[in-house]
C-alpha positions, -999 to +999 in steps of 0.1 A: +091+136+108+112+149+133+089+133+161+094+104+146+135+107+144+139+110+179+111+081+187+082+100+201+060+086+174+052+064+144+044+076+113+028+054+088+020+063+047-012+042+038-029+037+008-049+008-011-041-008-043-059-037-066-043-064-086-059-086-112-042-109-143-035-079-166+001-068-162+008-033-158+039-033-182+044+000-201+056-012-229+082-038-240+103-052-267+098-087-289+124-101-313+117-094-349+083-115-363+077-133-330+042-123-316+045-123-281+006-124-261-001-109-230-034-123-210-059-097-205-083-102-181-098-078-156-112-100-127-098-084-097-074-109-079-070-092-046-070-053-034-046-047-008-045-019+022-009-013+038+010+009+061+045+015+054+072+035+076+107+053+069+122+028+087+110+001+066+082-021+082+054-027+066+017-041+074-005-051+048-042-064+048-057-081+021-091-087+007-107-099-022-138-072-017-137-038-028-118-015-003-145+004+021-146+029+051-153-007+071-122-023+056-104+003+067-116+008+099-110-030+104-076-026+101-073+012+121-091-012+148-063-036+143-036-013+142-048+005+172-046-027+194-009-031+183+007+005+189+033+011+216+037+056+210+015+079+195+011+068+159+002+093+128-013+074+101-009+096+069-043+089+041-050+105+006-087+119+005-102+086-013-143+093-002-132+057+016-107+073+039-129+108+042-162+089+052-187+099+080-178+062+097-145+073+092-144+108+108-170+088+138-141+065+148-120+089+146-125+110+182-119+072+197-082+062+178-072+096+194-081+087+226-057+057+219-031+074+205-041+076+169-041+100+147-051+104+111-033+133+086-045+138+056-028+151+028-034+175+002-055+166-027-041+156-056-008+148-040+000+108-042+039+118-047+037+130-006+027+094+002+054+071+007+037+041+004+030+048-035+063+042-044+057+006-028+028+000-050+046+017-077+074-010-076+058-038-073+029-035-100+053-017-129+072-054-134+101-044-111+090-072-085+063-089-102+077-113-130+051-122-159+049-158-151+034-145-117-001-134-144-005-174-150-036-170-126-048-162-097-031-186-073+004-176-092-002-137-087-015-141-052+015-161-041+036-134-056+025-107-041+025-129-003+063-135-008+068-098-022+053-083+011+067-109+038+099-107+021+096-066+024+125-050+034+145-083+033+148-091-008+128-061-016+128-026+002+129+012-015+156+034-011+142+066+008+159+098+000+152+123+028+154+151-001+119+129-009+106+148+021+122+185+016 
C-alpha cells in the first residue's frame, strides 16, 4: 500500500457478487397485526464483477451469466488496455479466479504491467471491495421498492455504482489495513 501512497502503482480489491428479487434484509420490524410480505424469488437478476481502490474509483462489469475464468479474463483484458502504472489486482481464491486459463494469461498481464495477488483463504475481511457489496445488498443502498422486478433492481444498482463515490462511498479506516 505504500507503493500505492506515493503513486508507483494501483491497487485494486476485486471480487464478484449476484443479485436477484429476494432482499437480503436480516430481519426487520412490522407494526403490531399488520402482515407485511416480502417477494421471494431466486431468478438471478445480474452478477456483477468490480474493482475498487482506496482512493475511491470503482469499475464494474456486469452480466447476466454466471461469473467464469472467461468473464474475468474479459474484463483483466479490458483493464489491461486502460492502465497508466503498474497495477496489483487483489482476488480471493474462487476456483474462477485460480483457474488454468487464469494462471495462462497471467505471464502476459505481467508483461503489461499487471499483476494478480491473491489473498489468503478464507479471508474476505482483507478484500476491500466486500464492504462495497456488503453495503449495498444488506438494505443500506438498496430500498425495497428497488425488488419490484427486474428492471427496478437493475436500475438500482446502475445509479448505485455510477453514482459511487458521489452519493455513496465507504469510509476507509487505514486501521482496516493494520
Amino acid at each position: 500500500m505504500e507503493l500505492e501512497d506515493v503513486g508507483k502503482i494501483d491497487l485494486l480489491f476485486s471480487d464478484e457478487t449476484g443479485f436477484n428479487l429476494t432482499p437480503y434484509i436480516p430481519y426487520g420490524w412490522q407494526p403490531v397485526r399488520e402482515q407485511i410480505t416480502i417477494r421471494s424469488a431466486k431468478d438471478r437478476v445480474c452478477n456483477l464483477y468490480g474493482l475498487l481502490s482506496r482512493k475511491g474509483s470503482l469499475q464494474v462489469w456486469s452480466t447476466p451469466q454466471s461469473i467464469n475464468s472467461d468473464f474475468i479474463i474479459e474484463c483483466l483484458d479490458e483493464l489491461v488496455d486502460q492502465i497508466q502504472r503498474p497495477t496489483v489486482v487483489v482476488l480471493d481464491n474462487a476456483p474462477w479466479h485460480i483457474s488454468a486459463k487464469v494462471k495462462q494469461k497471467e505471464e502476459v498481464w505481467n508483461d503489461k504491467d499487471l499483476y494478480l495477488f491473491f489473498l489468503p483463504t478464507y479471508s474476505p475481511h482483507l478484500n476491500l471491495i466486500e464492504m462495497l457489496w456488503r453495503k449495498i445488498k444488506y438494505y443500506e443502498w438498496l430500498k425495497a421498492e428497488d425488488y419490484l422486478s427486474a428492471k427496478a433492481l437493475k436500475d438500482a444498482l446502475y445509479y448505485i455504482i455510477t453514482k459511487y463515490d458521489d452519493e455513496f462511498s465507504i469510509n476507509i479506516s487505514m486501521n482496516f489495513f493494520a
